[in-house]
N, C-alpha and C positions, 0 to 999 in steps of 0.2 A: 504494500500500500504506500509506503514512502517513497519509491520511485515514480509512482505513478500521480501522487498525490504533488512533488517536484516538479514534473511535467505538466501535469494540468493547470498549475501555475504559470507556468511559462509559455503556453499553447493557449493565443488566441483570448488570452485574459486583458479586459478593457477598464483601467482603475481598478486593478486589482482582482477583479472579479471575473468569473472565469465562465464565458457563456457556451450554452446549452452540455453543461455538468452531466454524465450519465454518471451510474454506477459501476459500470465497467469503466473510465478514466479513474476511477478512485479504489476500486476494489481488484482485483485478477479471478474474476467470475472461476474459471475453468479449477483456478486453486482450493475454490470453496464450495465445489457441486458434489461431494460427497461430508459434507459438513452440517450438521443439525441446526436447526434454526438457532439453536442457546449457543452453540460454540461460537455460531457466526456472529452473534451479540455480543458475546464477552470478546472476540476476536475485535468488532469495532469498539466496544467502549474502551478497551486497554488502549488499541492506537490512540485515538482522540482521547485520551486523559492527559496524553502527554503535552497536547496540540493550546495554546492560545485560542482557543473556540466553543464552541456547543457543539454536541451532538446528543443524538438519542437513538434508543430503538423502543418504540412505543407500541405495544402492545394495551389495551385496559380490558378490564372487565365490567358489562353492562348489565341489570340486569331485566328481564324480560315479564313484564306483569302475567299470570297463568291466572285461571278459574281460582286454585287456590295456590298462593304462596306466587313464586317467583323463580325464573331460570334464570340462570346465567349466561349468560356471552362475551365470549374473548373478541375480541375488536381488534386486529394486526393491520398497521397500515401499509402497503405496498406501494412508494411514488405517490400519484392521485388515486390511490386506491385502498377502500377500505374491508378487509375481509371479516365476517363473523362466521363463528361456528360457535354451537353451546360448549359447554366447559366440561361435560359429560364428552363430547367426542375427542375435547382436547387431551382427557386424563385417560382415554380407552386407546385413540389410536395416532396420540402423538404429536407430532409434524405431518401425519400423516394424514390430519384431518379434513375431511373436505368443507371448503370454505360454503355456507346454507345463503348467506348473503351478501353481495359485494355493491358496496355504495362505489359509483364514479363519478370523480369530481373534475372536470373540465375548466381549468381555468385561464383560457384563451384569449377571453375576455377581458380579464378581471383590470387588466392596466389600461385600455381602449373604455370601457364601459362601466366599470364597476362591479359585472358580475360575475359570479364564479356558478358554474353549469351543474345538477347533479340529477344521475338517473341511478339506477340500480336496476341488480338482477337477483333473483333469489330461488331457490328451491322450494317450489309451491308444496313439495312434500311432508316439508320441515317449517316453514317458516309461512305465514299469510301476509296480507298486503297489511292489513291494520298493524302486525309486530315488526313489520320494516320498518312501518313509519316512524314506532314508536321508538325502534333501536336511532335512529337518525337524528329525532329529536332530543334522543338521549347525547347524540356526538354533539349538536352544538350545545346543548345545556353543560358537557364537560369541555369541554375545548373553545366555546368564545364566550365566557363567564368571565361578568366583572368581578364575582367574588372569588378570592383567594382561596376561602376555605370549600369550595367546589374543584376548582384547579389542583390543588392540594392532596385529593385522592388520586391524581391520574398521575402527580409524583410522587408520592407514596407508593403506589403500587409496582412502579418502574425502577426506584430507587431505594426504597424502604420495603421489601413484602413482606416482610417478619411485624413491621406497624402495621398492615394493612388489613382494616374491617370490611368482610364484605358488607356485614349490615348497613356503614355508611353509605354505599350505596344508594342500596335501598332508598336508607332516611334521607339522603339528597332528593331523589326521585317522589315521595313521599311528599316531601316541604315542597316541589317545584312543581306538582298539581298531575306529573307526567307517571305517577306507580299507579295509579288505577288497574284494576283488572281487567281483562281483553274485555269481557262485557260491555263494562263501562266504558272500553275506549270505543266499542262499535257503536255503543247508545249515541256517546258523544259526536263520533263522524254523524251517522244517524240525522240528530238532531241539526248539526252542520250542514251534511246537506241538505237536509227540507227547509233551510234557512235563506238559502240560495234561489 
């Protein structure tokens, strides 16, 4: 990675900055295709400890309102891509798990217009249209929250997991009107759409 991460420096960088960045100028893919997803983590956070910067690998756990109680879902981001799978497939079969919903995020726009694009695909099998929504709604309630102590679980989870409550969760989801039970969230489309 330090060869590569020297070169990308110097290839095509305008004020410093180094345009259209892939992960292969930074990483040597071919080195890490027999590599687990955790090795590949620990593999980048130890580089970048050393480095003047941020990095991450961000993974969370969401959880998913049921009839009774709550599922969970691991949330792994990919680039503009967001993968879930429940946490039941993550602890059965791994890295291996198959991804149930993947949010796409398109942001082509976002420096011309203001907006950033998002569709998704999901496994009607596994997941309905009303628990996309609600996992989706859950990404920006964790990720463009003015409060810290929302923020807070998604670095805790990432960097503390021996601190980490899944009940917080929850009781975030709870407090921010978004834990309902699918019932409740169909009531509420429901009533949304005959509002319209």
């Amino acid at each position: 990675m330090e060869k590569r991460d020297q070169m990308a420096a110097g290839d095509g960088a305008s004020g410093g900055f180094t345009k259209n960045k892939t992960l292969g100028s930074i990483l040597n893919l071919e080195m890490i295709k027999d590599k687990t997803g955790e090795e590949i983590a620990e593999l980048w956070t130890k580089f970048y400890s050393a480095k003047d910067t941020i990095s991450a690998v961000i993974p969370f756990l969401y959880a998913l309102p049921q009839k009774e109680g709550y599922e969970f879902f691991v949330g792994q981001w990919s680039g503009h891509e967001l993968h879930f799978t429940s946490l039941i497939n993550v602890q059965t079969l791994g890295e291996n798990a198959p991804s149930q919903l993947i949010l796409y995020h398109y942001p082509d726009l976002k420096e011309e217009k203001g907006v950033v694009l998002m569709t998704a695909e999901m496994d009607s099998r596994f997941i309905t249209v009303h628990q996309a929504q609600c996992l989706a709604n859950q990404v920006q309630l964790f990720y463009s929250t003015q409060r810290q102590e929302t923020y807070r679980l998604v670095e805790t989870f990432n960097h503390h997991p021996a601190d980490f409550k899944h009940m917080s969760v929850i009781a975030e989801l709870e407090q921010s009107g978004l834990g309902s039970t699918e019932n409740e969230l169909k009531e509420a489309q429901i009533a949304s759409h005959e509002l319209r």
